[in-house]
Backbone bond lengths (Angstrom), bond angles and torsions (degrees), N, CA, C in turn:
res aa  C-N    CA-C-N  psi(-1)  N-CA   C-N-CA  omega(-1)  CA-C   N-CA-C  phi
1 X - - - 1.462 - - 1.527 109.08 -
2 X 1.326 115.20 138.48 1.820 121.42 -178.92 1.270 99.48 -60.77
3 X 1.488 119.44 134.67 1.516 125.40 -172.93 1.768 89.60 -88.52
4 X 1.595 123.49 138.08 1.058 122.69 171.56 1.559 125.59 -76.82
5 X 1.345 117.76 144.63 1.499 120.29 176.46 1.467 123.57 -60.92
6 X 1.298 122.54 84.77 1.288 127.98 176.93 1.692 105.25 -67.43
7 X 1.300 134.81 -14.06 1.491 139.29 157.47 1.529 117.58 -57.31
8 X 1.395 103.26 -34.84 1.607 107.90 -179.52 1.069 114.56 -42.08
9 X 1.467 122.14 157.82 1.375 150.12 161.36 1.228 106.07 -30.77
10 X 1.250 122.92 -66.07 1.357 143.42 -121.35 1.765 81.67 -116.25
11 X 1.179 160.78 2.23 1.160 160.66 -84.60 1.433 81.68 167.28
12 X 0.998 107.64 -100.03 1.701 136.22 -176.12 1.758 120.88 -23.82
13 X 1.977 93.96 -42.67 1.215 108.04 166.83 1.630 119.08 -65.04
14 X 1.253 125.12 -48.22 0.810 147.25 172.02 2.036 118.48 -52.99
15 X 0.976 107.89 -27.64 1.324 107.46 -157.00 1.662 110.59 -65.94
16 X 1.120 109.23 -41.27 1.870 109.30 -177.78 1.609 104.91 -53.59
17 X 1.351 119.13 -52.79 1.137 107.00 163.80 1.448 135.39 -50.48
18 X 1.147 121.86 -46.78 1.517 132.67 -179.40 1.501 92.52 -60.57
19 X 1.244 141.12 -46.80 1.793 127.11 168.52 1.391 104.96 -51.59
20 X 1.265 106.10 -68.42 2.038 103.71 -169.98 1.757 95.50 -37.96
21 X 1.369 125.70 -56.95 1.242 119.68 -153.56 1.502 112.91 -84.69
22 X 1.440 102.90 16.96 1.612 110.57 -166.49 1.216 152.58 50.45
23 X 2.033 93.89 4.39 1.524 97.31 170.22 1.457 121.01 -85.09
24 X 1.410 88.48 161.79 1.449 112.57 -161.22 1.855 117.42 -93.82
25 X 1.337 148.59 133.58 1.484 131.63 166.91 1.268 109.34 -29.75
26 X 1.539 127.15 -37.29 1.543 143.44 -177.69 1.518 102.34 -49.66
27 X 1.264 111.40 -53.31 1.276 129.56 -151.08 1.230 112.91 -73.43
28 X 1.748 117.05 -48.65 0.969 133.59 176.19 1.648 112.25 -90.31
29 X 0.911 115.68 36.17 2.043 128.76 -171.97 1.880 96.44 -136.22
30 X 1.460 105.45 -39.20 1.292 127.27 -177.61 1.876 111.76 -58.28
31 X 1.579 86.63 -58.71 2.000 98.85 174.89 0.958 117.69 -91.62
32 X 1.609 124.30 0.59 1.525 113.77 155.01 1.177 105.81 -89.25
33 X 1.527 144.94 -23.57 1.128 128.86 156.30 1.675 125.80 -47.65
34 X 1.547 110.42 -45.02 1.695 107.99 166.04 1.353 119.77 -70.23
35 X 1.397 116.15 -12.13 1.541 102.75 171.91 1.437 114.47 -80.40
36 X 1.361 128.49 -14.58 1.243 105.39 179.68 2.112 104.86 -123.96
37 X 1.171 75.78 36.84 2.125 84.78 159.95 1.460 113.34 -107.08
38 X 1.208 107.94 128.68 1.829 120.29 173.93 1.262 104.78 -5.01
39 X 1.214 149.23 118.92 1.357 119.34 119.97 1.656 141.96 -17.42
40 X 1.727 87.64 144.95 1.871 79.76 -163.36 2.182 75.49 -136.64
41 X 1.541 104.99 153.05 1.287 115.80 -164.86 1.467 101.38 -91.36
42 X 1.274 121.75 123.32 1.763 129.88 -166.85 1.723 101.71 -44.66
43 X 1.168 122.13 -53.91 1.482 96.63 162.88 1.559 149.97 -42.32
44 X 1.161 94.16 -54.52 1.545 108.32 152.51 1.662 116.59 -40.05
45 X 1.072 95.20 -53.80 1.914 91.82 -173.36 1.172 125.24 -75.57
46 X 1.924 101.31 -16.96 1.442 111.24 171.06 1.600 105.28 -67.80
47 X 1.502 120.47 -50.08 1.370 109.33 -156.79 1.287 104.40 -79.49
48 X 1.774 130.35 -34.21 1.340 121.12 159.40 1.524 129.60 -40.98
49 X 1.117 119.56 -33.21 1.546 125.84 158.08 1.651 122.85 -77.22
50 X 1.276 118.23 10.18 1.085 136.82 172.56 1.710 135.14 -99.63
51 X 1.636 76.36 -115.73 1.765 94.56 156.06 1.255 121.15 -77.64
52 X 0.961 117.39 -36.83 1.444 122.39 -177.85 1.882 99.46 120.80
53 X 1.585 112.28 165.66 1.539 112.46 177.43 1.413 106.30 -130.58
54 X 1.378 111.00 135.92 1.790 121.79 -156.33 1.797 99.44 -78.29
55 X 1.269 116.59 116.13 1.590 114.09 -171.49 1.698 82.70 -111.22
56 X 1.430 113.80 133.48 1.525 116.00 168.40 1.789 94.02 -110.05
57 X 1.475 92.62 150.39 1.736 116.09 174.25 1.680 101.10 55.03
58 X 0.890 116.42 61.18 1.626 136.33 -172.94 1.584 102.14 -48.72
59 X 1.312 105.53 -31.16 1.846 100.47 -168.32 1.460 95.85 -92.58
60 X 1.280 139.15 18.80 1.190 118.99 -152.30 2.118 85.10 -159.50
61 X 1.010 112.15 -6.43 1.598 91.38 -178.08 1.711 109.60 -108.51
62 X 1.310 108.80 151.51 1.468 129.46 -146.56 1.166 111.21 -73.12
63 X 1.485 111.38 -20.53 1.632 116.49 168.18 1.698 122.90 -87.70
64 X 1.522 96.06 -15.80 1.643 93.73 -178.50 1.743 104.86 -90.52
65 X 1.177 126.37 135.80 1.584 120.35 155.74 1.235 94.53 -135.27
66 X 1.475 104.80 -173.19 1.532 129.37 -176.15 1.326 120.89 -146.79
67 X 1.361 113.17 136.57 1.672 136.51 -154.34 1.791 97.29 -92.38
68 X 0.970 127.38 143.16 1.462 162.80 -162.89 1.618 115.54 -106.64
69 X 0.730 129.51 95.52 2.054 144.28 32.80 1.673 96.71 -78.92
70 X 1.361 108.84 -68.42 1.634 120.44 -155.72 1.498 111.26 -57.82
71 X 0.741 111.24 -16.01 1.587 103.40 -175.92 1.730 114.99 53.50
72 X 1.316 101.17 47.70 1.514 107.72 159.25 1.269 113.39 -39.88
73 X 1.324 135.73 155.87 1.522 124.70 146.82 1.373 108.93 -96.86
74 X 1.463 118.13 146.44 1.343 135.94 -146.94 1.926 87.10 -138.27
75 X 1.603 103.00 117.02 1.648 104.45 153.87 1.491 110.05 -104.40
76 X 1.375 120.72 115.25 1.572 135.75 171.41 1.357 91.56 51.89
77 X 2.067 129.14 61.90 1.125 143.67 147.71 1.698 89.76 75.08
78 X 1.387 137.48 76.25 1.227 130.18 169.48 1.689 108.31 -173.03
79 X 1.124 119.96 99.17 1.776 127.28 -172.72 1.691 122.43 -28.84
80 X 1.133 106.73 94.60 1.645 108.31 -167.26 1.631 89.48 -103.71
81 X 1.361 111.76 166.77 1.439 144.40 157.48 1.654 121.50 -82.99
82 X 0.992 136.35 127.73 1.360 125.27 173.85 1.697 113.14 -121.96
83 X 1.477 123.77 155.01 1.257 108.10 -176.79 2.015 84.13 -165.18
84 X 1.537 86.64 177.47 2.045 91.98 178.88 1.462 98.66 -92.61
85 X 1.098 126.11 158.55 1.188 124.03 156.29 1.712 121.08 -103.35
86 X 1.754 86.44 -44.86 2.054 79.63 158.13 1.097 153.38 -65.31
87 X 1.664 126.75 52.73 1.550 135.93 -118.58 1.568 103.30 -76.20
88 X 1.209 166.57 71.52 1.509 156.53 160.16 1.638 114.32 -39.76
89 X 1.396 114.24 96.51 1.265 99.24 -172.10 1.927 91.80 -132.53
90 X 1.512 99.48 -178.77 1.479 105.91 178.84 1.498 110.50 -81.88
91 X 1.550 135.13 178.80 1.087 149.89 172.33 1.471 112.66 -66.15
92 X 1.374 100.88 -37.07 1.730 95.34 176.75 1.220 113.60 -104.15
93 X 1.396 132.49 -4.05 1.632 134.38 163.94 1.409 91.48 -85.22
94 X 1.550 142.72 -6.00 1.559 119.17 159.72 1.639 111.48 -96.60
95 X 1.739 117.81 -2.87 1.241 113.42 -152.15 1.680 84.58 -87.64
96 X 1.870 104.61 -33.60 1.582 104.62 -167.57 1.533 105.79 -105.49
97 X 1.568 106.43 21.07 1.807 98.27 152.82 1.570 92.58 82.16
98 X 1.330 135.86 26.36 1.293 125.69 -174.52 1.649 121.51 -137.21
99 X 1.790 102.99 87.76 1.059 144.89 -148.51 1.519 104.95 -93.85
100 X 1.105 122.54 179.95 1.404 137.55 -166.19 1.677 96.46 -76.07
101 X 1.053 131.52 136.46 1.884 125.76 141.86 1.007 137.67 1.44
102 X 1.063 135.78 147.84 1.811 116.17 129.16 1.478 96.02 -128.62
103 X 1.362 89.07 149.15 1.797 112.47 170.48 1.041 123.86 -86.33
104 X 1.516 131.39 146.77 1.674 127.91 -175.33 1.877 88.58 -128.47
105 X 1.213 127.35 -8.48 1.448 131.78 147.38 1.487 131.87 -171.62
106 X 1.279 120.82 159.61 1.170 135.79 -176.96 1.683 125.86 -17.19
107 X 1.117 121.46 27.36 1.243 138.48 -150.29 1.888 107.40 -50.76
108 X 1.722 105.97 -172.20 1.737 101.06 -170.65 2.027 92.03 -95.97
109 X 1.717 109.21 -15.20 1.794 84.46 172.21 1.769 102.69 -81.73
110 X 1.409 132.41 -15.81 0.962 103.18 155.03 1.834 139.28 -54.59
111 X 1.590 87.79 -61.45 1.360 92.55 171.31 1.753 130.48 -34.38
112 X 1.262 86.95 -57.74 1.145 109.72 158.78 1.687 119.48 -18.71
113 X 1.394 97.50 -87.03 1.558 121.23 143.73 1.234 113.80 -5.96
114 X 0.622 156.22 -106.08 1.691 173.11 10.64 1.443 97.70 145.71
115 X 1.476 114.75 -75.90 1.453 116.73 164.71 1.501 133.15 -28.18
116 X 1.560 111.18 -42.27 1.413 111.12 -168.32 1.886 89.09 -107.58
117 X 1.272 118.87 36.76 1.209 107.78 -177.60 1.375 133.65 47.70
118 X 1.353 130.95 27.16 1.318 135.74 160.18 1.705 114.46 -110.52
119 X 1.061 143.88 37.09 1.053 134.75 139.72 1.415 136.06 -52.78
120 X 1.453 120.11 122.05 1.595 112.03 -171.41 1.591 112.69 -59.92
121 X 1.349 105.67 165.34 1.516 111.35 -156.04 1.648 89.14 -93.26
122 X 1.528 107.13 -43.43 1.708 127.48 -167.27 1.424 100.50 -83.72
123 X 1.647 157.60 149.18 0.976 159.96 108.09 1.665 117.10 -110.48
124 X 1.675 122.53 127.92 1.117 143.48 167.10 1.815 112.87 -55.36
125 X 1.019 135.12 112.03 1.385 142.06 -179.45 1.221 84.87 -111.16
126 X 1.597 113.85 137.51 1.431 131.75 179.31 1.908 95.11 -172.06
127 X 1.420 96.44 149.15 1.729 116.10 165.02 1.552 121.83 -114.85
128 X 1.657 103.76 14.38 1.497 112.60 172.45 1.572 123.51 -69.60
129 X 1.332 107.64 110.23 1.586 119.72 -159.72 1.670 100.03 -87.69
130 X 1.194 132.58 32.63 1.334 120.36 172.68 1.204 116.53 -115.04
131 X 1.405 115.38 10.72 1.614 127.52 175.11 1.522 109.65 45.30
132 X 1.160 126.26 53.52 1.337 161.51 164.28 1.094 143.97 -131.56
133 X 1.607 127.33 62.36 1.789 151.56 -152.77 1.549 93.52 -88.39
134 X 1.558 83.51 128.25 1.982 95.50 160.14 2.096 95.95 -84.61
135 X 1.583 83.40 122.70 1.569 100.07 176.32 1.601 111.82 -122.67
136 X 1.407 103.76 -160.68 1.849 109.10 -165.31 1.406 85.58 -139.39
137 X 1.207 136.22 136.64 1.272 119.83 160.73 1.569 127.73 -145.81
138 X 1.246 110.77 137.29 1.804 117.88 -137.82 1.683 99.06 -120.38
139 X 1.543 127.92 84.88 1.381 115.13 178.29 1.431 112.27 -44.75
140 X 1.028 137.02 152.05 1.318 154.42 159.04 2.159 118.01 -56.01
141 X 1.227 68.68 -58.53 1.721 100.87 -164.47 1.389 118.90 -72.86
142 X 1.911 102.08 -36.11 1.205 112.23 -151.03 1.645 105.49 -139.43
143 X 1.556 117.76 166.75 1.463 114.93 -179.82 1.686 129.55 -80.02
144 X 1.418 94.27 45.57 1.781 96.13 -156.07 1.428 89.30 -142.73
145 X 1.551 94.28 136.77 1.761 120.64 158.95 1.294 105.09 -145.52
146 X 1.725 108.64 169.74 0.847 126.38 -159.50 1.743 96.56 -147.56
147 X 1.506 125.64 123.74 1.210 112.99 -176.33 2.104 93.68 -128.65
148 X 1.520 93.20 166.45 1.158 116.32 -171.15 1.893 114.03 43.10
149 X 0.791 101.09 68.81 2.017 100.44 175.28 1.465 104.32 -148.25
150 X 1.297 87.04 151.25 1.431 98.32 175.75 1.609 125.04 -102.75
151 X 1.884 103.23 126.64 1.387 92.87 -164.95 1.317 84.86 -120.71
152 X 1.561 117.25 176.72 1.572 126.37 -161.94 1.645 109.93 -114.35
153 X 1.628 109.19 99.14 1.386 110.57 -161.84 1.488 110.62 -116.82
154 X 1.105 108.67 135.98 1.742 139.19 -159.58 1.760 102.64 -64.21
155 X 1.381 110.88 159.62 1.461 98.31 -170.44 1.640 94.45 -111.42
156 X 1.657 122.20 150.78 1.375 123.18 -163.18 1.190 118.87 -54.37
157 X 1.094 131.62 158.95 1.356 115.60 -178.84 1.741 100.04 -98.33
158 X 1.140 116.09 -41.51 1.351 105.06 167.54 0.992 136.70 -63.07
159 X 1.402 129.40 6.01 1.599 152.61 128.72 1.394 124.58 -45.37
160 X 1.502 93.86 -43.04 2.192 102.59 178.19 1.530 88.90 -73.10
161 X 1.454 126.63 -44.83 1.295 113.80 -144.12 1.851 92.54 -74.71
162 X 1.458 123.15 -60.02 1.158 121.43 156.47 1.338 121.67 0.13
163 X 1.226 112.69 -46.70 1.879 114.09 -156.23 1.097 100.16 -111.39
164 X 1.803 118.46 -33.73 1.377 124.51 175.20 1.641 113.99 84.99
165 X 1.288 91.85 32.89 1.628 116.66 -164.59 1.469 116.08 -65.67
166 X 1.822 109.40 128.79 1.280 101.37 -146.98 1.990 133.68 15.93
167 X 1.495 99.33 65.71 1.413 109.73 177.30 1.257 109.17 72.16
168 X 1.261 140.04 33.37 1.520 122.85 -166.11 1.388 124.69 -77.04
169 X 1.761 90.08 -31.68 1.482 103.84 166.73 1.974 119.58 -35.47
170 X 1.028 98.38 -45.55 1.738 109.14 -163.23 1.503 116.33 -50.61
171 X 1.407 72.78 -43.26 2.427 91.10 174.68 1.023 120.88 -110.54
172 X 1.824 101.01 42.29 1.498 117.76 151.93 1.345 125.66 -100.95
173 X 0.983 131.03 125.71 1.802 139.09 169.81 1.861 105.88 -46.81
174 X 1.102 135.52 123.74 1.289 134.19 150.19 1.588 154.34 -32.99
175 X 0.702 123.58 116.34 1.382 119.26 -135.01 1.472 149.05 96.63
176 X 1.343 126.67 160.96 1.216 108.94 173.12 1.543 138.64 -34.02
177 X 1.573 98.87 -55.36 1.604 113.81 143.98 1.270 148.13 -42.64
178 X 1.990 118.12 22.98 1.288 96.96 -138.76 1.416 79.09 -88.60
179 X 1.017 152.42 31.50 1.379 134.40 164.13 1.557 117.36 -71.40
180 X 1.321 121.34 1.57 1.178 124.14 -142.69 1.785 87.69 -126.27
181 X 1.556 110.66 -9.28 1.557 97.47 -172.23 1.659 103.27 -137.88
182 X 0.600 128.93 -143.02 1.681 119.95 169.32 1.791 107.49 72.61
183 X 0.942 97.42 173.48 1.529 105.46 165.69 1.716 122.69 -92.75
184 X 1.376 94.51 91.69 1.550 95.16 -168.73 1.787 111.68 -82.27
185 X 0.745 131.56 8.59 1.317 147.24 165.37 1.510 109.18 -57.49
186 X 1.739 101.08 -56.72 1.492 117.55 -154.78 1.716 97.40 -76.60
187 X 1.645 89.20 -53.67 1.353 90.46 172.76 1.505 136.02 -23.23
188 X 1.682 99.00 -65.12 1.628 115.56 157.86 1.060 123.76 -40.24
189 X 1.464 119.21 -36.13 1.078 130.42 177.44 2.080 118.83 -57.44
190 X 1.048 102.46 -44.05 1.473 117.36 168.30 1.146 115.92 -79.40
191 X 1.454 134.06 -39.76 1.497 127.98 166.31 1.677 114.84 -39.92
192 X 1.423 90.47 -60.93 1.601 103.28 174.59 1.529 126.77 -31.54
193 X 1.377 97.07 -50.73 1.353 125.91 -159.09 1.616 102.17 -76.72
194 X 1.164 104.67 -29.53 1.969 115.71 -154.25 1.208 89.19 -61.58
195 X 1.841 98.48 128.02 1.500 116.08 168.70 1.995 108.55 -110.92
196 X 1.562 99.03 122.50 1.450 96.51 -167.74 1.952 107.65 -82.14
197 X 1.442 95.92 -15.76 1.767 90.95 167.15 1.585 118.74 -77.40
198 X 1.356 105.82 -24.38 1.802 104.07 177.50 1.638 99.75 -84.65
199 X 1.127 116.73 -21.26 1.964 108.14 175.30 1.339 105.03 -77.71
200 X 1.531 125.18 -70.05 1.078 117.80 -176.89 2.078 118.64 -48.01
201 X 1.570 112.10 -31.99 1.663 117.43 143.55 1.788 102.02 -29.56
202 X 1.381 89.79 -93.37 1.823 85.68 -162.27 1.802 126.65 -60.00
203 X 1.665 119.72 -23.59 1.178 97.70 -176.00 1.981 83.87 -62.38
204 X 1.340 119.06 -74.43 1.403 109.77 -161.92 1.755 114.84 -11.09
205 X 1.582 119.36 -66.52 1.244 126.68 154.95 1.498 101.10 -10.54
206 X 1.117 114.81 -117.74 1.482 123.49 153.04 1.764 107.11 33.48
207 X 1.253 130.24 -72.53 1.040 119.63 -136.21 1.590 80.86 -127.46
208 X 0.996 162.74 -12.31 1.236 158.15 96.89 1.384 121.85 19.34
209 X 1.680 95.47 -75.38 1.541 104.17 -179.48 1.329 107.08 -76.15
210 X 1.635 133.43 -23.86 1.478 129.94 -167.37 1.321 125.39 105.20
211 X 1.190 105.79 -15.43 1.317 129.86 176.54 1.668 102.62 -42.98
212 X 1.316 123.18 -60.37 1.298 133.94 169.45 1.713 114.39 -92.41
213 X 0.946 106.07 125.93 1.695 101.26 175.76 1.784 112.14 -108.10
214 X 1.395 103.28 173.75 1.236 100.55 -165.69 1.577 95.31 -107.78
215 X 1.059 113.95 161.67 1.357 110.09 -157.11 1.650 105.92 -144.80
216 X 1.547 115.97 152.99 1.470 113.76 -172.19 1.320 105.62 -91.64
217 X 1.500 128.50 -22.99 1.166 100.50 -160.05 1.500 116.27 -86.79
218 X 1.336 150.92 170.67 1.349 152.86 161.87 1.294 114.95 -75.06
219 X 1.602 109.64 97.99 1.349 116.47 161.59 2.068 105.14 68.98
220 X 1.007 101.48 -166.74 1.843 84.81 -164.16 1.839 98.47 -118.79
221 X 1.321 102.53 151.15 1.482 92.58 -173.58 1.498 104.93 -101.56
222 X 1.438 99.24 -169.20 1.512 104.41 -163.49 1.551 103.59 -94.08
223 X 1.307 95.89 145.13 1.781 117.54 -177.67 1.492 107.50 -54.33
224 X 1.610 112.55 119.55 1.088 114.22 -158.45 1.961 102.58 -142.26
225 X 0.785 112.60 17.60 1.575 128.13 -178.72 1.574 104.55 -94.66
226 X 1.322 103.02 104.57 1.420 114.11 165.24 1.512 126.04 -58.16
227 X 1.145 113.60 167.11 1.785 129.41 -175.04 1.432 100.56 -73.29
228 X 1.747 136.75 -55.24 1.084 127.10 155.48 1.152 135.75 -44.15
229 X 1.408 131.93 -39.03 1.247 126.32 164.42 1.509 132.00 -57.18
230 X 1.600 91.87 -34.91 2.206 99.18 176.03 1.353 102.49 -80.40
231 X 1.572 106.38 -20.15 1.702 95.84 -179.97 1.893 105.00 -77.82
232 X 1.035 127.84 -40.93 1.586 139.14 160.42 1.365 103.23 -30.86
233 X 1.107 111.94 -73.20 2.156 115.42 -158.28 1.572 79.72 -62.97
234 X 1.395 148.56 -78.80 1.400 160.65 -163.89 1.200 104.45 -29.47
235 X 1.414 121.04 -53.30 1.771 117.56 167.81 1.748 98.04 -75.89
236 X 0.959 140.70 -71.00 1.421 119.13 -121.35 2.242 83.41 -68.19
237 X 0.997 120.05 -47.23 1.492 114.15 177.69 1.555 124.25 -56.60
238 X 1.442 103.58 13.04 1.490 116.16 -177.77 1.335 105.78 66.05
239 X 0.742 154.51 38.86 1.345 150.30 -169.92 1.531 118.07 46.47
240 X 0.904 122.52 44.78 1.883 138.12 -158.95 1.710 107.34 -110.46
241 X 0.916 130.30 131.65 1.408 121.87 169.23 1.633 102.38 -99.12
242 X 1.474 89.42 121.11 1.628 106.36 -177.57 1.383 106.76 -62.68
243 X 0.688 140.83 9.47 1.514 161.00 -176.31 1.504 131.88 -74.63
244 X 1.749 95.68 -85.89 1.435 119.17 152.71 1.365 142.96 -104.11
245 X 1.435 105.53 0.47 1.491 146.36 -175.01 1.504 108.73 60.02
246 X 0.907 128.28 12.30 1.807 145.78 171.63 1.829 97.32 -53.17
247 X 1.591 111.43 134.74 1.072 115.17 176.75 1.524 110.47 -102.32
248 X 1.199 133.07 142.99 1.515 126.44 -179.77 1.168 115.13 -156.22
249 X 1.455 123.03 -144.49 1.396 116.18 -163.44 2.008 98.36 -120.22
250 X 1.558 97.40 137.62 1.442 101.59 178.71 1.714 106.77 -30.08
251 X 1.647 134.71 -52.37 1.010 108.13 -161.72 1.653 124.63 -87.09
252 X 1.375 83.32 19.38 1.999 100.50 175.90 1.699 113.63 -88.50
253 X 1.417 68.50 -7.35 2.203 71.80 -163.21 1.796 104.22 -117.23
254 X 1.670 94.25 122.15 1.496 111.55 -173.94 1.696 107.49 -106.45
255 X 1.416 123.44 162.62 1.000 124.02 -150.67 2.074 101.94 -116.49
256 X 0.747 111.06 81.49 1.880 120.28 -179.18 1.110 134.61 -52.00
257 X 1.384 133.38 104.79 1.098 126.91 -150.85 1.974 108.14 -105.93
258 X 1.061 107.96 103.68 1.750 114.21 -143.72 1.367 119.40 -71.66
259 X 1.801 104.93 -17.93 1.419 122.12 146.02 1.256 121.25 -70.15
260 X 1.134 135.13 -21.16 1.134 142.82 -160.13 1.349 116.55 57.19
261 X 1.457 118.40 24.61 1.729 124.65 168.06 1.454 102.71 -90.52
262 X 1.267 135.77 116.73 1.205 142.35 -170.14 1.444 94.32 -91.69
263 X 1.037 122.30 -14.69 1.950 112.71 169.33 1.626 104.56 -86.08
264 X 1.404 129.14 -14.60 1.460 113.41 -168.88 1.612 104.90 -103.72
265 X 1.663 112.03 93.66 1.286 122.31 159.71 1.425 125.71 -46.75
266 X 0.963 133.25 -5.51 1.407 136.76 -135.58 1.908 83.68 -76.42
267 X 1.326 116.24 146.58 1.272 132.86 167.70 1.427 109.72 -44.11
268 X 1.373 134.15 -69.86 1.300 129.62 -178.45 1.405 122.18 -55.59
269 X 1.417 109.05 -16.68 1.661 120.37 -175.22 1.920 113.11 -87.27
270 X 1.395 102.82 -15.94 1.139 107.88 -161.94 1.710 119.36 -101.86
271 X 1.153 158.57 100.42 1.201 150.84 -95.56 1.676 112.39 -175.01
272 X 1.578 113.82 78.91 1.739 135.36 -169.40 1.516 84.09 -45.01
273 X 1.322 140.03 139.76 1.189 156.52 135.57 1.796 126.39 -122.55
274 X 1.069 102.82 156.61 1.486 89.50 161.60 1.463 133.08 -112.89
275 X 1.198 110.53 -179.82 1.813 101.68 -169.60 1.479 142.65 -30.00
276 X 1.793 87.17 -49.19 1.596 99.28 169.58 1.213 104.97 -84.25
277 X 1.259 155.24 -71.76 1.611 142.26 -170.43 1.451 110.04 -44.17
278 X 1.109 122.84 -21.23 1.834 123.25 171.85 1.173 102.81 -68.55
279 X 1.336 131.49 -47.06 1.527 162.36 177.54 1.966 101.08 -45.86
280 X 1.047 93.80 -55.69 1.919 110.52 -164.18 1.534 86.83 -74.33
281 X 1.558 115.39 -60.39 1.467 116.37 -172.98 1.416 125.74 -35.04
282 X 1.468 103.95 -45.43 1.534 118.55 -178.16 1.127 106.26 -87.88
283 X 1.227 140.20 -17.46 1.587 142.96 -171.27 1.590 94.72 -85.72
284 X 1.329 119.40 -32.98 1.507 131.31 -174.83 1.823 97.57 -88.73
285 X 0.649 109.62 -45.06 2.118 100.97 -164.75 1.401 95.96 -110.14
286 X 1.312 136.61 -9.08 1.404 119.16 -143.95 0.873 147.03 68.86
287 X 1.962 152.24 -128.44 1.333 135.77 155.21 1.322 107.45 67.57
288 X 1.045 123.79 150.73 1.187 136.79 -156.52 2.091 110.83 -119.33
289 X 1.228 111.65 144.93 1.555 127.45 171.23 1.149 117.97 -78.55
290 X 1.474 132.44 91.09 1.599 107.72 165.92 1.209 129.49 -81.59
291 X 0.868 139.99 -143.65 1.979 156.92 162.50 1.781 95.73 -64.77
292 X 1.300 113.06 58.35 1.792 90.71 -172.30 1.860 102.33 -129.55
């Protein structure tokens, strides 16, 4: 978005007042950003700040997209929360309060998801910051539900790791598995902690400053870059990571995808690095390393 001329005329005139009245350049950078996002119908925004509003086929409807690296989810360009509301869980994941997610973006157990064909059809989009969802909830095990209540559900962890939220990355184990190594203590430690009014604060931040862009495609596609092709970009750059300019051996050097859409090959998107700067990259934006 064009950053506005706070030098202007018309700016300038204005300014003694804008102190008395306490706004900020922030402030006014902030509501020119809401003046030119979709309209959304005052009902709608009431119950999204509420209960939440029932979006079916989430990857596929015209109001949801997603912002670039992180893959926020965006309703009509504006940082929503998503979570299930039809929860199916066991007797002792309800005895110890341990309920379905919610997502603050597009994460790899979604992806994940999606890939092996189990992604829910129904997801709840809501911006209610009290970490308290009206849910449905269906024991597994046992002859008991519970409909319309609100229970208090944790934000994914493969979402922090995604975003790298306050450092989360660090007290992760390696590998696909890293749940299994890292400092899971600390980890907990940030789940706990996660405040959904200071996230929904910064993605907005985020997409304000540009930092995150908004992006056309739906959700991220599937990894589609052949073994010949990373072996191609890997020679023609000499084997160099454009990166740190360090020369090494083809199997040091991984192939970066700078959107972080692992389906968009496109030449300018694609970026020879080596292990550790792939490493720094994701520790810096988030997004995830595969086998690449």
């Amino acid at each position: 978005m064009p950053k506005l001329d706070f030098n202007s005329s018309i700016f300038k005139a204005f300014e003694d007042s804008f102190k008395i009245l306490g706004i900020t350049p922030n402030d006014l950078e902030e509501l020119a950003y809401e003046l030119k996002l979709p309209p959304i119908d005052p009902k709608i925004a009431s119950l999204i700040e509420r209960g939440g509003l029932e979006i079916t086929d989430i990857l596929h409807n015209s109001d949801i997209t997603f912002s670039a690296p992180h893959e926020y989810f965006l309703f009509r360009k504006r940082p929503v929360l998503a979570y299930i509301r039809d929860q199916r869980i066991s007797l002792d994941e309800f005895e110890q309060g341990k309920f379905n997610k919610f997502h603050v973006c597009f994460c790899k157990a979604l992806e994940t998801a999606r890939i092996q064909n189990r992604l829910q059809k129904r997801y709840i989009i809501t911006t209610n910051t009290s970490g308290n969802f009206l849910v449905n909830i269906d024991i597994i095990d046992a002859p008991y539900s519970e409909e319309n209540v609100y229970k208090h559900l944790e934000v994914c962890k493969d979402c922090l790791r995604e975003l790298n939220w306050k450092g989360f990355l660090q007290f992760c184990g390696i590998g696909t598995e890293w749940w299994l190594g890292g400092k899971a203590w600390k980890r907990d430690e940030i789940v706990k902690s996660f405040s959904i009014e200071e996230f929904l604060k910064s993605a907005k931040k985020d997409l304000l400053s540009g930092k995150e862009k908004l992006s056309s495609h739906i959700a991220k596609s599937d990894y589609t870059l052949s073994i010949t092709t990373k072996n191609t970009l890997k020679h023609r750059c000499g084997y160099k990571c454009q990166r740190c300019g360090k020369v090494t051996v083809k199997s040091d050097l991984q192939i970066h995808h700078i959107d972080h859409n692992p389906g968009n090959n496109s030449m300018q998107n694609l970026l020879v690095v080596c292990t550790n700067c792939h490493k720094q990259i994701h520790r810096a934006e988030g997004g995830y390393i595969g086998d690449i």
